[in-house]
C-alpha positions as CSV (number, residue, x, y, z in Angstrom):
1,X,-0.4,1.8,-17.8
2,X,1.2,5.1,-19.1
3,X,-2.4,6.2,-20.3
4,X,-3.6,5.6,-17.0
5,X,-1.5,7.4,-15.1
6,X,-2.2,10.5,-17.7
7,X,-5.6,10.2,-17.2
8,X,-5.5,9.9,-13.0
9,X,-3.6,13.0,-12.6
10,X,-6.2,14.6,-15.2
11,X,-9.0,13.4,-12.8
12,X,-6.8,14.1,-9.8
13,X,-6.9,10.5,-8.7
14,X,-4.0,8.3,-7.2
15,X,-3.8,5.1,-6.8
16,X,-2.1,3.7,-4.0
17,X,-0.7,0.2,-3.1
18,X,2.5,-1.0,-4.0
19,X,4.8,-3.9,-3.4
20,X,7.8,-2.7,-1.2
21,X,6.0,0.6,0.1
22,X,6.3,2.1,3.8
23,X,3.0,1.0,4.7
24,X,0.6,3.8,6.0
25,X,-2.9,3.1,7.8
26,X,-4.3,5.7,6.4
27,X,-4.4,4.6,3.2
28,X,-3.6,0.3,3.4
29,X,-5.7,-1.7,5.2
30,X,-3.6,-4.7,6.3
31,X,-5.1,-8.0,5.5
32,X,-2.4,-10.3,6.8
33,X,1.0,-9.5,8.3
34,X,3.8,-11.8,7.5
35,X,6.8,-12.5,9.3
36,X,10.2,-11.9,7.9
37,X,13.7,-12.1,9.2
38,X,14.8,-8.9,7.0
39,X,14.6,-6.1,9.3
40,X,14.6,-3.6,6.2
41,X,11.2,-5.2,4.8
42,X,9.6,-5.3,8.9
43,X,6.4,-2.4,7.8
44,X,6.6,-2.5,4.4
45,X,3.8,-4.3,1.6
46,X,4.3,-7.7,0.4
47,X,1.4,-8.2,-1.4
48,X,-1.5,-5.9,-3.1
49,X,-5.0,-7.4,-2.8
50,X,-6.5,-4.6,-4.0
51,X,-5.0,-0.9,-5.5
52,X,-6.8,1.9,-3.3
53,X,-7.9,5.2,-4.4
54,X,-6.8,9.1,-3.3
55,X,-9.1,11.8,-4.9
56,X,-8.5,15.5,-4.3
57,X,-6.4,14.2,-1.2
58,X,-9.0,12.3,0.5
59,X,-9.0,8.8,0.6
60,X,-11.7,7.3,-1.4
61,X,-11.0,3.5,-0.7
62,X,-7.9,1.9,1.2
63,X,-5.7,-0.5,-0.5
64,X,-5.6,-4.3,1.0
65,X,-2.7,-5.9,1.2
66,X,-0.4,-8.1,3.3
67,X,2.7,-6.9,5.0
68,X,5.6,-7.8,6.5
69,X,6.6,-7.4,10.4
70,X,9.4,-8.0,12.0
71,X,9.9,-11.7,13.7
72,X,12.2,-10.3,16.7
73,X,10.0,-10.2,20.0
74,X,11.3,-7.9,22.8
């Protein structure tokens, strides 16, 4: 995994899509929200599908994954 990393900031690609990240549309496409009674998790990933990819700062592929939300209705 070390290697990798060495080797994406040589080819100035990113992965994105992580367990426990804020999650942002602009890079995770959300495949299925799931409810939790932690506010702190409410808009963050629970699960990666699939890691996306960031080249040069444009987004190449989104990462899929499931996310939390909150359960409180207003």
């Amino acid at each position: 995994r070390e290697q990798l990393a060495v080797r994406e900031k040589l080819c100035a690609v990113e992965e994105t899509g992580a367990e426990g990240e804020r999650v942002d549309y602009r890079i995770h496409e959300v495949v299925r929200a799931l409810d939790t009674d932690q506010e702190d998790k409410a808009g963050t990933v629970a699960r990666v599908h699939s890691r996306g990819m960031v080249y040069e700062g444009k987004i190449v592929m989104k990462a899929e994954v499931d996310a939390f939300k909150s359960e409180k209705r207003f």
